[in-house]
C-alpha positions in Angstrom: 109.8 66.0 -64.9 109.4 65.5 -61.2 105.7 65.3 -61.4 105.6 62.6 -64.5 108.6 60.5 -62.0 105.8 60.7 -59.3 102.8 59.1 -61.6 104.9 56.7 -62.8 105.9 55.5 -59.2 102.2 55.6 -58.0 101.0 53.0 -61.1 104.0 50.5 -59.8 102.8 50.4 -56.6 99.3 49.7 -57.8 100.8 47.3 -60.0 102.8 45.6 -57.0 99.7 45.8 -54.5 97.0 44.5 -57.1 95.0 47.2 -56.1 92.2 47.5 -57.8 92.7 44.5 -59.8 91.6 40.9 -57.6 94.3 38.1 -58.4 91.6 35.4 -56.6 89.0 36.4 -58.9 88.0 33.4 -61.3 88.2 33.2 -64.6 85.5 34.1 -67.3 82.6 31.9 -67.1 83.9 30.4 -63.7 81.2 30.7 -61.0 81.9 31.5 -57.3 80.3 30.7 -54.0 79.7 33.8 -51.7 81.1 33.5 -48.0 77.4 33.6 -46.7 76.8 30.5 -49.1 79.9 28.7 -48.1 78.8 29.4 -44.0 75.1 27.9 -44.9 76.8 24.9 -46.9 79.4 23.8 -43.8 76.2 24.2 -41.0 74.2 21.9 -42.8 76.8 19.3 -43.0 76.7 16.1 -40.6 79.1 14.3 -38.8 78.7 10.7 -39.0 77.7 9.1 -35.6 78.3 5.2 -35.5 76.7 4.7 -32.5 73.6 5.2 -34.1 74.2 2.0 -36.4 75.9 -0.2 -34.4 75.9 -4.1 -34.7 75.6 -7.2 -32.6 78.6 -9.0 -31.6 78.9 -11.0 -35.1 82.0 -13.1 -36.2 84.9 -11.1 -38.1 85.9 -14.5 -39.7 84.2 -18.0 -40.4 86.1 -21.1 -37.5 84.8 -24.0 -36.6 83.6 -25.4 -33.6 86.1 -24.7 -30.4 88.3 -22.7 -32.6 89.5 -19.0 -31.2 88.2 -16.1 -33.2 87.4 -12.6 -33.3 84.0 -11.3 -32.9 83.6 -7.3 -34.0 80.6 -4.7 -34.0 80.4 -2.8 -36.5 78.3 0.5 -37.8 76.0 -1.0 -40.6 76.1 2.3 -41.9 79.5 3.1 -42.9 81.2 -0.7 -42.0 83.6 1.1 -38.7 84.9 -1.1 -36.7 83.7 -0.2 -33.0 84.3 -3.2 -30.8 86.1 -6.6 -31.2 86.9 -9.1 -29.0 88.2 -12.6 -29.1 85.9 -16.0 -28.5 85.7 -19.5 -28.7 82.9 -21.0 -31.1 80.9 -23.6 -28.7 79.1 -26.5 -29.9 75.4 -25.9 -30.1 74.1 -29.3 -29.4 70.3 -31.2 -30.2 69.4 -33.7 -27.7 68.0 -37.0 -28.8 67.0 -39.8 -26.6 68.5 -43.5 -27.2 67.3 -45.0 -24.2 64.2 -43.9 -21.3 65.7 -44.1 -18.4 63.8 -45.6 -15.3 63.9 -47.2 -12.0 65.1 -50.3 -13.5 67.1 -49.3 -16.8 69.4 -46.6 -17.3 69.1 -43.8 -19.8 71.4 -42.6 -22.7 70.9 -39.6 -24.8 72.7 -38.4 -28.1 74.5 -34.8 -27.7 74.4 -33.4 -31.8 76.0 -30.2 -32.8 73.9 -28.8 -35.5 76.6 -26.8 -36.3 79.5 -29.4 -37.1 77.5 -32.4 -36.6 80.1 -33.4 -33.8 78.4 -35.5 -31.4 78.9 -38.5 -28.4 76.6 -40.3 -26.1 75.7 -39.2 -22.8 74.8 -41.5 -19.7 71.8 -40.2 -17.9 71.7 -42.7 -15.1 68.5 -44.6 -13.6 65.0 -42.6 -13.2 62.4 -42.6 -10.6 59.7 -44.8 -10.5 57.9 -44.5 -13.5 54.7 -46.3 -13.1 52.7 -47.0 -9.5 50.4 -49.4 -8.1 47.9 -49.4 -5.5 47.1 -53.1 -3.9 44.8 -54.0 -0.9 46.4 -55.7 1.9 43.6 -55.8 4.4 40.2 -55.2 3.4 38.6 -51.6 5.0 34.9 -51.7 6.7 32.6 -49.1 6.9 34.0 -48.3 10.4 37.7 -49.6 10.1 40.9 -48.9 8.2 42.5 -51.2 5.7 45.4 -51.5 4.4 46.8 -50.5 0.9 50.3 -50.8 -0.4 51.7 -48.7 -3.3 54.2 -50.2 -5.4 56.6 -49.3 -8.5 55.2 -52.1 -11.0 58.3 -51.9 -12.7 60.4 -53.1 -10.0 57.5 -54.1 -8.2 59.7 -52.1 -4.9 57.0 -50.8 -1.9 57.2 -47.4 -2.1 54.4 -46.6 0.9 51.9 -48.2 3.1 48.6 -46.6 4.1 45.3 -47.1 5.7 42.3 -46.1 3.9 38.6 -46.4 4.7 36.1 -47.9 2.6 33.4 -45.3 1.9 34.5 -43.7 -1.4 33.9 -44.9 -4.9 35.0 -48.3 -4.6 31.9 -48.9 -2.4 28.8 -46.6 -3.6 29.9 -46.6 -7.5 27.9 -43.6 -9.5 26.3 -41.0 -8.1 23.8 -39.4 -8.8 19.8 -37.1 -7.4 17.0 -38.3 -6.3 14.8 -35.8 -4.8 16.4 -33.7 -2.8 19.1 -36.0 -2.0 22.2 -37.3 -3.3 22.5 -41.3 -3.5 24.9 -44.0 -4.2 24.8 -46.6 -7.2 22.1 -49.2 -4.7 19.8 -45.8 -4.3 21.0 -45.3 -0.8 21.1 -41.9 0.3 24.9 -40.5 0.3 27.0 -38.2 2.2 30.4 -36.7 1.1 32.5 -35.0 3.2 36.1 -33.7 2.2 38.3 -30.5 1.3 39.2 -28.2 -1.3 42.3 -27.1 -2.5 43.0 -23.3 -2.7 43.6 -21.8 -6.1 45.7 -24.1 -8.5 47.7 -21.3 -9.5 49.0 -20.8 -5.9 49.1 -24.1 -4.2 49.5 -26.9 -6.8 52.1 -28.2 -4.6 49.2 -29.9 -2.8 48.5 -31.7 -6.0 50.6 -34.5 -5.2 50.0 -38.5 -4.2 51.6 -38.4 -0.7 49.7 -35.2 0.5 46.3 -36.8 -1.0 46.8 -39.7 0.4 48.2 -38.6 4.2 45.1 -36.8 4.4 43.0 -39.4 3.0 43.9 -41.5 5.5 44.2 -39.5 8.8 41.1 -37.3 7.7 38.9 -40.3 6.0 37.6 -38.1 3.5 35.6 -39.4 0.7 36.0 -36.2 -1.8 38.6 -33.7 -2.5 37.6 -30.3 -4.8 39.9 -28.6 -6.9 39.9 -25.0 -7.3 40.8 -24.3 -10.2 40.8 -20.3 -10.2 39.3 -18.1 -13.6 40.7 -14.9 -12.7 43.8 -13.9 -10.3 46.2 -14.4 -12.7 44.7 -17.8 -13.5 43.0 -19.8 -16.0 41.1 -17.2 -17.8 43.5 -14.2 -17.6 46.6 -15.5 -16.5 49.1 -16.4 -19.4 49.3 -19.5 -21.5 52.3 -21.2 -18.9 50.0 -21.1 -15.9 47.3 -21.7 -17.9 48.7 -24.8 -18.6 50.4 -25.8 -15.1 46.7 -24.9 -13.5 45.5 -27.9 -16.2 48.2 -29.9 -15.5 47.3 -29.7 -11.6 43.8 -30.5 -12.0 44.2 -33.7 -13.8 46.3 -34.7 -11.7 44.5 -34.6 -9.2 41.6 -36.1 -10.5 44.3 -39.0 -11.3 45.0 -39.1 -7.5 41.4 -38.9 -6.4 41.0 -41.8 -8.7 44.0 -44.0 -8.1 42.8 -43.5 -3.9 39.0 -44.5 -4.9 38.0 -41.2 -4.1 35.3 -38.8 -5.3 36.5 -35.6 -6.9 34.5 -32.1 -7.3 36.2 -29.7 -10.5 35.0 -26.6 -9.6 35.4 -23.4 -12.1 36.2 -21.2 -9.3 35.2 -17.2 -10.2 34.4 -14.7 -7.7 35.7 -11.6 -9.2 37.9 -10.8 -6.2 40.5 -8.8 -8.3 38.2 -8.6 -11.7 34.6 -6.8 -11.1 33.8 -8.4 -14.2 34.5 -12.0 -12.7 31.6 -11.5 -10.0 29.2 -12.3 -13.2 29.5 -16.2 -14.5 28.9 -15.0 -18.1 32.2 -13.2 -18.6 34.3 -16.4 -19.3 31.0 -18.3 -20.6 33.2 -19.1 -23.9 36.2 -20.1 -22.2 34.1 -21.9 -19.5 32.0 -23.9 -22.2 35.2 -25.0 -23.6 36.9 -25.8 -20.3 33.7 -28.5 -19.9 33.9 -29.8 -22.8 37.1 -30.6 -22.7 37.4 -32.2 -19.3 34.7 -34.3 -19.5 35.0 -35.7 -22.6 38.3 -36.6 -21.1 36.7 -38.2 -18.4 33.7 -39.2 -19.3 34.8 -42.2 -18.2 35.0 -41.5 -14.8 32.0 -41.7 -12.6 33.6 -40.3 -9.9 33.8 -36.6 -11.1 31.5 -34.0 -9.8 31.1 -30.9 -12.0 31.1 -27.5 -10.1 30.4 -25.1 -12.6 30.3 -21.5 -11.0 32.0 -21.6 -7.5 30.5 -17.4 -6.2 28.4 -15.4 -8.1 28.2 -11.9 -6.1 27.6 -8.2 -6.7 25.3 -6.9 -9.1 25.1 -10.7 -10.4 21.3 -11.9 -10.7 20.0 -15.6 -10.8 18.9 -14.9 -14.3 22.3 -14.4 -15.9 23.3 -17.4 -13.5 20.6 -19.8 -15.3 21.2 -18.3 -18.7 25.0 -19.3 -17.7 24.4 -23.0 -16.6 22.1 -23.5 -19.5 24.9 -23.0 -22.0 27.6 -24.7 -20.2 25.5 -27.8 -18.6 24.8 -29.4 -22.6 28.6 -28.9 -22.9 28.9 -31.4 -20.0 25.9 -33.2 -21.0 27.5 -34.4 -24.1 29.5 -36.8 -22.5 28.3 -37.7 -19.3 25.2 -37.4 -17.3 27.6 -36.8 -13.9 26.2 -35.1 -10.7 26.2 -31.0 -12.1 26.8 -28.7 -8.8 25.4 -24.9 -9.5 25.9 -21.5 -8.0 23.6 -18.8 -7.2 24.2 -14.8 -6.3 25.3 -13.0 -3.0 28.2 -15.4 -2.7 26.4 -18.7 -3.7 23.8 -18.3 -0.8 20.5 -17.3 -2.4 18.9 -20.4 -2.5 15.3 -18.5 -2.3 15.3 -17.5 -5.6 16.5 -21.2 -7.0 13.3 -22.3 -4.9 11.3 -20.0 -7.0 12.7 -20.3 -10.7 15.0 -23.8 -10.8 16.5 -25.0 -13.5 13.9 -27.3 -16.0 15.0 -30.1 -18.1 18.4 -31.5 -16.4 19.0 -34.5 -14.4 21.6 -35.0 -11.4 21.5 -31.3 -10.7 22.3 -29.9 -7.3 22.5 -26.2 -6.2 25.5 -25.2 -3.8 25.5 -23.7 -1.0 28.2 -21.6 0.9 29.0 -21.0 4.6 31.7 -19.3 7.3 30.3 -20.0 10.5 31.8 -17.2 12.4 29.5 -14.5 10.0 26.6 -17.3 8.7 25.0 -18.2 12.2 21.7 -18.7 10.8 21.2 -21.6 8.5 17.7 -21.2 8.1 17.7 -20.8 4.0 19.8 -24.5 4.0 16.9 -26.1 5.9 13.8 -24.4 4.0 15.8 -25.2 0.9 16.3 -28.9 1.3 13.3 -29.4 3.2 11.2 -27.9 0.3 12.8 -30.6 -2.2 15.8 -28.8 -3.3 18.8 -30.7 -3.8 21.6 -28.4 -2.0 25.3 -29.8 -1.4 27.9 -27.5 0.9 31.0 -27.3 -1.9 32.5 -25.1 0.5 32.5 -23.8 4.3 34.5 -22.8 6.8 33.8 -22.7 10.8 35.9 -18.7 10.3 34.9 -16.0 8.9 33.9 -15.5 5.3 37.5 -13.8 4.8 39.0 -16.8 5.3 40.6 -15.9 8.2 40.3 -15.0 12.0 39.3 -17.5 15.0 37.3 -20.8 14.8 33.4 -20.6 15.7 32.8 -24.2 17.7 29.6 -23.3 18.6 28.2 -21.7 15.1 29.9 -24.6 13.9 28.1 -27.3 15.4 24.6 -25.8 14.6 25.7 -26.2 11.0 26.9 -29.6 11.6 24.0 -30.6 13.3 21.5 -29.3 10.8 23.9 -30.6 7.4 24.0 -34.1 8.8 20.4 -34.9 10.1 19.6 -33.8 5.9 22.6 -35.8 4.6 23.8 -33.1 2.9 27.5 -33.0 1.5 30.1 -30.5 2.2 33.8 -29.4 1.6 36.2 -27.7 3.9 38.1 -24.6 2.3 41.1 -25.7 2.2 44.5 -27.4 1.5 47.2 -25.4 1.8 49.6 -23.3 4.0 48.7 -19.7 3.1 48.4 -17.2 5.8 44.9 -17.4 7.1 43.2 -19.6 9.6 41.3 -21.2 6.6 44.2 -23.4 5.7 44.6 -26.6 7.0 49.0 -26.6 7.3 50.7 -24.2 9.3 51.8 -21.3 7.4 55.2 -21.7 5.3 55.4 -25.5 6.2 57.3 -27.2 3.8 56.1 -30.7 4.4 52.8 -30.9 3.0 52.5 -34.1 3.3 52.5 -34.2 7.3 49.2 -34.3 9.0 50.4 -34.7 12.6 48.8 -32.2 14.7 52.2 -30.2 15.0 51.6 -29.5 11.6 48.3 -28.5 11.5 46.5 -25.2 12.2 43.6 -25.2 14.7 41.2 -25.9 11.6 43.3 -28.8 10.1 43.0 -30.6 13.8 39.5 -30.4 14.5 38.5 -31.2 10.5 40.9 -34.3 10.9 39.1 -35.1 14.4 35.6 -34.5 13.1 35.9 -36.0 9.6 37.9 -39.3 11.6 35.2 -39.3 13.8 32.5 -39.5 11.1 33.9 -42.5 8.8 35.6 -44.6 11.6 32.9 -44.0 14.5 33.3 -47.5 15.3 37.1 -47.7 15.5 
């Protein structure tokens, strides 16, 4: 009896407990996940991260134009909002022009939304002088200044009065070789004596009517050159904005030179200074071709454009790829005009021998340049065998420093050059017009008037260019 009472009280605690039988366990046929499975399933779950998907500030609801609104950014992923913020919906407005303005009308332009098509007419005042020019007061000689107005022939108002001396275009017409020599449109032997401007992508501030014509004037120059740089960032491997700005320059001053009576070199100015590559003519032959075309087609005519088509061939370089080089390019130019064509040569345009020995066949109105710093190129032997030989040579660049453009001005090397480029009538161009840092440039460093040629404005080289080149076209004065 007391052992049956136990039993029984042992199965209705197992009945109470469960033990033995799980109350959790599923149904037949129902499956179950083990707690291993169910660890591996919530690892491999994500959390969403918005930030990975958010928007741009876009607008939570359509307003119209100067209506307050609320902008939002939102994941793309799962539509959260993340941000808002309230704005005002501005007009977005198209300009048209009703009226040019100019020194003598004033301008209106139409302000359009393109959004709401709200618009209203905007006064833009009176412009500058639109159109300019040039009228001879006193006649120039040979050995005195005239007198030259520039006026607004719009208004007809006097916007500047300068001298100028008569022995530019106006007087000697086309140029063109003879020989070794260059001569004027009577057959006259010819001399041309000016400056260059640095490189275009630099100093196209130069590039301007009041500093052309201020030097023009106190200097007497007949010729100005314009750099216009391949490499450094500029025409050939700069991008397409100064690309553009450097073409922009260079006609305009050719419009300058022109509008002045002036002569006016274009010169493709490589010399690999930064590029290795740019030491060898050939490596923007494509670009250079099209450059020529171009331009002279332009200007074809103009018979007061010089064509400098390789400014310094140097390192490795060799005549050879020079000639190969001017043979493509020269037909480019050829095409349009038969204008006076000024080439290169290696070691820094000063191997002349080699032209002696091998020059160009077939081409008219071809001169080979010639480059010189006085304080490092005493001897100017090569010049005189050169031209004395029958070679046509023309200086498109010198200085009386040294060949880095810089350091102290060599009178006495100097005059030797002068003295043997002027008994020969040859031509040359001072480097340069600008206000960089070294000796070469005419301004003082970091001048802003650029249009000042007083000597408190000038470096050393600008004053003694000004006194020489004076002295030279007004000898008589």
């Amino acid at each position: 009896m007391k052992k049956g009472f136990i039993l029984t009280l042992v199965f209705l605690l197992l009945l109470v407990s469960g033990c033995g039988n799980d109350a959790s366990a599923p149904e037949s046929g129902e499956e179950q996940s083990s707690p291993s499975e169910e660890a591996v399933i919530a690892e491999s779950s994500e959390v969403h991260d918005c930030s990975k998907f958010r928007s741009s500030w876009q607008d939570a609801e359509e307003i119209a134009c100067g209506a307050t609104g609320k902008q939002q950014i939102v994941c793309t992923d799962c539509g959260k909002v993340l941000n808002e913020r309230e704005y005002t919906r501005e007009h977005k407005y198209e300009e048209t022009v009703i009226t040019e303005k100019t020194c003598i009308q004033a301008g209106q332009t139409e302000q359009k939304c393109t959004v709401c098509g709200y618009s209203y007419v905007q006064d833009d005042g009176f412009g500058a002088h639109v159109s300019t020019a040039i009228e001879v007061i006193t006649e120039a000689t040979q050995t005195t200044l005239g007198t030259k107005k520039l006026y607004c022939s719009a208004c007809n108002e006097v916007l500047r009065e300068f001298g100028y001396v008569d022995n530019g275009y106006h007087r000697n017409g086309k140029l063109s070789v003879v020989g070794p020599d260059l001569v004027n449109q009577y057959g006259e032997k010819f001399q041309l004596f000016g400056l260059s401007t640095h490189g275009l992508q630099w100093f196209s501030e130069v590039v301007n009517f009041d500093t052309f014509c201020s030097i023009q004037e106190s200097f007497g120059n007949n010729v100005f050159r314009l750099a216009l740089y391949t490499d450094e960032s500029g025409y050939c491997d700069g991008p397409p904005s100064v690309k553009r700005e450097m073409l922009e320059a260079l006609e305009r001053g050719i419009d300058i030179a022109t509008e002045l009576g002036l002569y006016v070199i274009v010169d493709w100015h490589m010399v690999g200074a930064t590029n290795p590559a740019d030491k060898n003519p050939l490596t923007y032959l494509e670009e250079s071709k099209e450059f020529f075309s171009y331009i002279s087609e332009k200007y074809k005519d103009h018979d007061n454009i010089l064509y400098e088509i390789m400014n310094e061939p140097n390192g490795p370089t060799t005549w050879t790829q020079c000639k190969r080089y001017a043979q493509e390019v020269i037909p480019c130019i050829r095409a349009n005009t038969d204008a006076v064509i000024l080439v290169g040569s290696p070691e820094w345009t000063t191997d002349l021998y080699t032209i002696m020995d091998n020059p160009l066949v077939g081409f008219e109105n071809i001169m080979y340049t010639y480059h010189f710093y006085a304080a490092d190129h005493r001897r100017t032997t090569r010049v005189e065998k050169a031209y004395d030989s029958g070679l046509p040579v023309f200086i498109s660049e010198f200085g009386f420093m040294e060949s880095s453009g810089d350091g102290g001005i060599s009178t006495s090397n100097g005059n030797q050059w002068k003295k043997v480029l002027d008994s020969r009538n040859i031509s040359y161009v001072a480097w340069n017009i600008s206000n960089s840092a070294g000796s070469a440039s005419i301004f003082k460093h970091k001048t802003t008037d650029l249009s000042d040629v007083s000597d408190s404005n000038l470096k050393v080289w600008g004053v003694y260019l000004k006194d020489w080149y004076r002295s030279k076209s007004l000898s008589a004065e």
